[in-house]
C-alpha positions as CSV (number, residue, x, y, z in Angstrom):
1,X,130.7,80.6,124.1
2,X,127.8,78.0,123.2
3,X,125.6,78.9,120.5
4,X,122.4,78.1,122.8
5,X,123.3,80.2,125.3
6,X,124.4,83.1,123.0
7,X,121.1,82.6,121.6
8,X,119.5,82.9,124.6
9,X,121.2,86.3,125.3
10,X,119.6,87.8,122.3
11,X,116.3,86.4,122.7
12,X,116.4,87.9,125.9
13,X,117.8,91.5,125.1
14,X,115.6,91.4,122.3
15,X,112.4,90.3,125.0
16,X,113.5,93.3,127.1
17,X,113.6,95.6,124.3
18,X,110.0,95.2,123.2
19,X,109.0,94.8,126.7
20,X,110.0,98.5,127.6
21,X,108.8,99.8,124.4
22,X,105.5,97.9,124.9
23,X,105.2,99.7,128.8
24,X,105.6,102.9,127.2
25,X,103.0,102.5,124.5
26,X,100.7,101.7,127.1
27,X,101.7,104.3,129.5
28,X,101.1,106.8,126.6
29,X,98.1,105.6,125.2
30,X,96.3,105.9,129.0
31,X,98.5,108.8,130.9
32,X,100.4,110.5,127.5
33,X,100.6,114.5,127.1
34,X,98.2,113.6,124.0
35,X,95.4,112.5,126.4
36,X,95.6,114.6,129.1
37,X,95.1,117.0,126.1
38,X,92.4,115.4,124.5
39,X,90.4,115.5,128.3
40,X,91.5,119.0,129.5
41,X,89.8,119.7,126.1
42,X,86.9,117.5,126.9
43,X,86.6,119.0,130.1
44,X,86.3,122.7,128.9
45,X,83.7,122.0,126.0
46,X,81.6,120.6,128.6
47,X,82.1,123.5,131.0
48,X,81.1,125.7,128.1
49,X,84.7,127.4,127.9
50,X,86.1,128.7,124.6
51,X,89.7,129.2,124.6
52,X,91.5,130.1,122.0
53,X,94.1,128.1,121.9
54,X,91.3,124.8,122.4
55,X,89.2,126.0,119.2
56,X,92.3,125.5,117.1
57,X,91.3,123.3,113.9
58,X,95.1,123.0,112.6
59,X,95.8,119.5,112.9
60,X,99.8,118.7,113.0
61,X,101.4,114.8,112.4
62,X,104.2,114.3,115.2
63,X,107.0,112.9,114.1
64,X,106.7,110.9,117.7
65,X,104.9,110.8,120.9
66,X,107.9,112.5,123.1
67,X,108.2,115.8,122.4
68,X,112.0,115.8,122.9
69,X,112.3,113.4,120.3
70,X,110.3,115.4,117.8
71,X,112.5,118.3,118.2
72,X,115.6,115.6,117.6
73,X,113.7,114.6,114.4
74,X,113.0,117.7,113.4
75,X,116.9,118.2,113.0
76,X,117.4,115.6,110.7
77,X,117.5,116.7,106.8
78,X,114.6,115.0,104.9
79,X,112.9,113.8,107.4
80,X,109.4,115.2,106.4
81,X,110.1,113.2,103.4
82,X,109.7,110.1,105.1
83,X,106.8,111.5,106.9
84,X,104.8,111.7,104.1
85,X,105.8,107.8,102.8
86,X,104.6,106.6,105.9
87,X,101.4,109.1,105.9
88,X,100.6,107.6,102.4
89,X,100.7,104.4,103.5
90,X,97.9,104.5,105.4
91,X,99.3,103.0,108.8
92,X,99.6,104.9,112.1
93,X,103.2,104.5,112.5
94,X,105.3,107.1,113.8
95,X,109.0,108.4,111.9
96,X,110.5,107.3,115.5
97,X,109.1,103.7,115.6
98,X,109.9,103.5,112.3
99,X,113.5,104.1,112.7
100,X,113.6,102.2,116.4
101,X,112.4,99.4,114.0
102,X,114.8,99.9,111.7
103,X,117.8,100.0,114.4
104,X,116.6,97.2,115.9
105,X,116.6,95.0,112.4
106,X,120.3,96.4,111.6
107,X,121.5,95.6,115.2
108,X,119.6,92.1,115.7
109,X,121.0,90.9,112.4
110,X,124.4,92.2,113.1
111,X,124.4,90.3,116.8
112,X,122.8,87.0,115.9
113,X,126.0,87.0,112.7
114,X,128.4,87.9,115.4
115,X,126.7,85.3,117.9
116,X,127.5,83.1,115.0
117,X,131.0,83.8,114.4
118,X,130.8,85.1,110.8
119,X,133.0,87.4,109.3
120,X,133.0,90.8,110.6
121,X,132.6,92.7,106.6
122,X,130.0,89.9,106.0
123,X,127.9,91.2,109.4
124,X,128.0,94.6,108.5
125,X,126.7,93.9,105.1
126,X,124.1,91.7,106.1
127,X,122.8,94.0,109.1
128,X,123.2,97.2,106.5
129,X,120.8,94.6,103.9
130,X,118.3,94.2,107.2
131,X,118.1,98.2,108.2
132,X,116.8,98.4,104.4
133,X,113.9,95.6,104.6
134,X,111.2,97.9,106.9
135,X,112.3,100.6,104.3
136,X,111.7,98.2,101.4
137,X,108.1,97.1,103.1
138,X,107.0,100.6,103.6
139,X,107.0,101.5,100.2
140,X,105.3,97.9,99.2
141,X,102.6,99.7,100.9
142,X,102.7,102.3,100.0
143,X,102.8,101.1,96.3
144,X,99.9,98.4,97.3
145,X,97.9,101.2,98.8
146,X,98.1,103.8,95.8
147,X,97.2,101.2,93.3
148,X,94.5,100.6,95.3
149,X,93.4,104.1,95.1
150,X,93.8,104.9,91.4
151,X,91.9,101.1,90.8
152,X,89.0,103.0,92.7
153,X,89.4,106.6,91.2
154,X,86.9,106.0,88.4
155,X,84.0,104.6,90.4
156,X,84.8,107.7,92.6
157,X,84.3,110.2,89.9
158,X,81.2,108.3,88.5
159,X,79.6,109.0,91.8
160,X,80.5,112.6,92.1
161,X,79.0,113.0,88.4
162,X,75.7,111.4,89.3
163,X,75.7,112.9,92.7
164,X,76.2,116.7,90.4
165,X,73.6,115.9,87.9
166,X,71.1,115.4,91.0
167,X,71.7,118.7,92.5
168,X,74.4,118.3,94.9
169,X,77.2,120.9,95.2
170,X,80.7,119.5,94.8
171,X,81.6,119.6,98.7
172,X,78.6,117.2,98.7
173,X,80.0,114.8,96.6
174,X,83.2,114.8,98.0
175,X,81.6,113.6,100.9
176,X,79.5,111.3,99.4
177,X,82.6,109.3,98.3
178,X,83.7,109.7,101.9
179,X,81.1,108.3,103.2
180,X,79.7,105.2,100.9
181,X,83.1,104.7,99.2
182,X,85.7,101.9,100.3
183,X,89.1,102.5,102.2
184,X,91.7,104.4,100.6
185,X,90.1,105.9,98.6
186,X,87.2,107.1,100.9
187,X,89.7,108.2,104.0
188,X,91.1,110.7,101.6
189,X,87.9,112.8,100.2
190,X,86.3,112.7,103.4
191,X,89.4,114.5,104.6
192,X,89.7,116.9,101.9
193,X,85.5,117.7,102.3
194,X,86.6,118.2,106.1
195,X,89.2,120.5,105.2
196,X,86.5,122.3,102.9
197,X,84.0,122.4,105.8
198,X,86.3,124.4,108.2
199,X,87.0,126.7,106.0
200,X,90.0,126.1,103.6
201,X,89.4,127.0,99.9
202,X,88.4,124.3,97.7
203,X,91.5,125.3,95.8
204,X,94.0,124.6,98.2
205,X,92.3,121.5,99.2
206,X,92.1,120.2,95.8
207,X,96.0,120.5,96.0
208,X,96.5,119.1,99.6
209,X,94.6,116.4,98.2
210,X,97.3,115.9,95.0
211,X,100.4,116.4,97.9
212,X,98.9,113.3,100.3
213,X,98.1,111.0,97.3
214,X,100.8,111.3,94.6
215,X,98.6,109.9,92.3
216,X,98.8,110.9,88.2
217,X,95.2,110.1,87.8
218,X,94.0,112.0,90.9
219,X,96.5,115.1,90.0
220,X,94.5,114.9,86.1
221,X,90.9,114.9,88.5
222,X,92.8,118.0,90.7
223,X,93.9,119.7,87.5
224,X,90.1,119.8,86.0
225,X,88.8,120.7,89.1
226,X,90.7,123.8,89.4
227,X,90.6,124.6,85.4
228,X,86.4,124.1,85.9
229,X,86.4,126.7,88.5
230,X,89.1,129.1,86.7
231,X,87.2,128.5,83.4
232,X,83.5,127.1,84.0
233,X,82.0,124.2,82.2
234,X,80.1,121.0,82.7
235,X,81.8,119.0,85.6
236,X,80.0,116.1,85.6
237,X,80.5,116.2,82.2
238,X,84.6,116.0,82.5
239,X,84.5,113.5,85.6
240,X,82.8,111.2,82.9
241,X,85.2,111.7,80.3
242,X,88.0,111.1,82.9
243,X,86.6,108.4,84.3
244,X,86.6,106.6,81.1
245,X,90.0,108.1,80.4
246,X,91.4,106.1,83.5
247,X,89.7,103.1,82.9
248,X,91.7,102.8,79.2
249,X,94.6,103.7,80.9
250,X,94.3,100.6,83.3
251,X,93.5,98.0,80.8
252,X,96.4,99.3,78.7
253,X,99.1,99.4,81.7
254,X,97.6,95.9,82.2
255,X,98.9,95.1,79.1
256,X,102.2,96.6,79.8
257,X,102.6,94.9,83.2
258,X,102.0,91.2,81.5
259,X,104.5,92.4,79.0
260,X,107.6,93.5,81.3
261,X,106.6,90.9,84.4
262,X,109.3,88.4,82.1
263,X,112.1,91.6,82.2
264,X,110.9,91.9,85.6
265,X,111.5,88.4,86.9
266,X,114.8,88.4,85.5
267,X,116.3,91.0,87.1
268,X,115.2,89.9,90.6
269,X,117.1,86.6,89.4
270,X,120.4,88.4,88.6
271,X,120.5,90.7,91.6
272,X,119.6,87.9,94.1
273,X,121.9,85.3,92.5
274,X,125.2,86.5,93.6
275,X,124.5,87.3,97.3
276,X,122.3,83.9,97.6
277,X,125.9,81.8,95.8
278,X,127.9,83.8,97.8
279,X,126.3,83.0,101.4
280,X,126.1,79.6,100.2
281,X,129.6,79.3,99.7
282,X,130.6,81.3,102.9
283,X,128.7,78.8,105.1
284,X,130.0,75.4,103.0
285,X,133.6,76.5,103.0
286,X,134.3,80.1,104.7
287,X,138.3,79.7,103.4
288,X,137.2,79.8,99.8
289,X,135.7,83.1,100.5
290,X,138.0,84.9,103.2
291,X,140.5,85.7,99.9
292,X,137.5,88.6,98.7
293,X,138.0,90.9,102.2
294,X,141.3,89.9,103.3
295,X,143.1,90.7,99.8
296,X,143.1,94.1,99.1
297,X,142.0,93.1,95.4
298,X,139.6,91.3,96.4
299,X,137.6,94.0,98.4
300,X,138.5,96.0,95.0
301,X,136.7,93.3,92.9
302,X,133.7,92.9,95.4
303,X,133.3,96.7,95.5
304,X,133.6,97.1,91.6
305,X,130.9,94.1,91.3
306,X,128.7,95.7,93.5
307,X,129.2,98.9,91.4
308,X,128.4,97.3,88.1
309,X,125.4,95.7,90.1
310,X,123.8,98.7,90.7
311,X,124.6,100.3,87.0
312,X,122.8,96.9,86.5
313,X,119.9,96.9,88.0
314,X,118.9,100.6,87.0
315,X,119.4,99.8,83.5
316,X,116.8,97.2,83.7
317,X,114.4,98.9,85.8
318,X,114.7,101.6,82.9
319,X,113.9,98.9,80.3
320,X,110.9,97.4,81.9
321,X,109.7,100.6,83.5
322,X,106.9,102.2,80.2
323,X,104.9,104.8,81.3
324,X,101.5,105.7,80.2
């Protein structure tokens, strides 16, 4: 088969893919169960109607937009658990795309290897590697996003102490962070002041607060909170001292970061090196290679290497990861 028009063939199943998955985006977004909801709701506020089952203020995250597939999801063990990563990432992404994006990465990378003739332990490898990457980039993300909020937690708190020593109750300054704060940090205490507002204790918003943001900082600002209201005391008071108490943590994980980024470079270097040589080779001269899956010690040597790999990498990580 030529390699152009074997390429072509993927292109094009991949073109239909998206296509079909683009149509039903749109469909959803315009004619969806969601919407007709949202107008059926619409509809009966302005008819002055009061249902009980419209005044409902539990809000629920679907897991996807078909309700067949939610229940599917719903099946699957630890699947909240990736809810929640991609919740704290801030996106709008649903667990189904998510994992349609993830099948489609693993199974692309698989075809366009077999398209090119490559060994068949090789593709499954390399297509297992690609199901990994949207994993890998959610919890960049995520990462980038949390150290974006704890970066902005101090200013936060020196708001809410000023915003306490005018007068204002602490509801108030939650929402005064909300509202003149920058994004993440501002999405998140204008949600928990919501939550507040309809009627949820300030308690066990505090600590749905400390469950969406699994911040160590923000649980310290949770923890005082709560003791404050268990114990009484000055709060602005404490937000100050924490505030500055964040702040000298920062400079001094700075310090740490410069410190380990060395340790940290290296071990990108050792874990990349082998699969990087051994592509190489396997596309200069693919007979050199063939010996490591079509011996049986070889598959025993690649599997113990890839053993001692890992063992390898989580030493390291252990070594440059100091926590303060």
């Amino acid at each position: 088969m030529d390699l152009g028009f074997s390429l072509f063939i993927l292109v094009t199943f991949v073109a239909i893919v998206l296509s079909i998955e683009g149509g039903y985006l749109l469909w959803n977004d315009r004619r969806g169960p969601e919407v007709q909801r949202l107008e059926r709701r619409l509809r009966s506020l302005s008819a002055g109607q009061h249902g009980t089952d419209m005044g409902s203020l539990l809000k629920e995250r679907h897991l996807s937009n078909t309700p067949w597939i939610d229940q599917l999801l719903l099946a699957l063990p630890r699947i909240s658990s990736l809810d929640r990563v991609l919740e704290q990432t801030g996106s709008s992404i649903t667990v189904a795309r998510f994992l349609l994006f993830t099948f489609l990465a693993a199974a692309g990378t698989f075809l366009l290897l077999f398209v090119l003739r490559t060994p068949f332990f090789f593709a499954v490898i390399m297509s297992a590697v690609a199901a990994i990457v949207p994993l890998l980039v959610v919890l960049r993300m995520r990462t980038k996003r949390l150290r974006k909020f704890d970066e902005q937690l101090p200013e936060a708190l020196d708001l809410m102490s000023r915003a306490l020593r005018a007068g204002h109750a602490f509801p108030s300054a939650m929402q005064m962070v909300g509202t003149e704060a920058a994004e993440p940090i501002a999405s998140e205490f204008q949600t928990t002041f919501e939550e507040i507002n309809y009627g949820v204790s300030s308690s066990d918003a505090m600590l749905n607060l400390a469950t969406r943001v699994p911040s160590i900082d923000l649980r310290y600002f949770v923890i005082a909170v709560l003791l404050q209201r268990e114990t009484g005391g000055n709060l602005s008071e404490m937000l100050d001292n924490l505030a500055t108490l964040i702040r000298e943590r920062f400079k001094l994980l700075g310090k740490i970061r410069v410190l380990s980024a060395e340790g940290k470079l290296s071990a990108y270097i050792l874990i990349g090196l082998p699969f990087v040589t051994a592509g190489a080779i396997l596309l200069v001269n693919p007979d050199f290679m063939k010996v490591l899956w079509t011996d049986p010690v070889g598959l025993k040597l690649v599997f113990g290497a890839l053993i001692m790999m890992v063992l390898g990498a989580f030493w390291m990580s252990r070594i440059v990861k100091i926590r303060v």
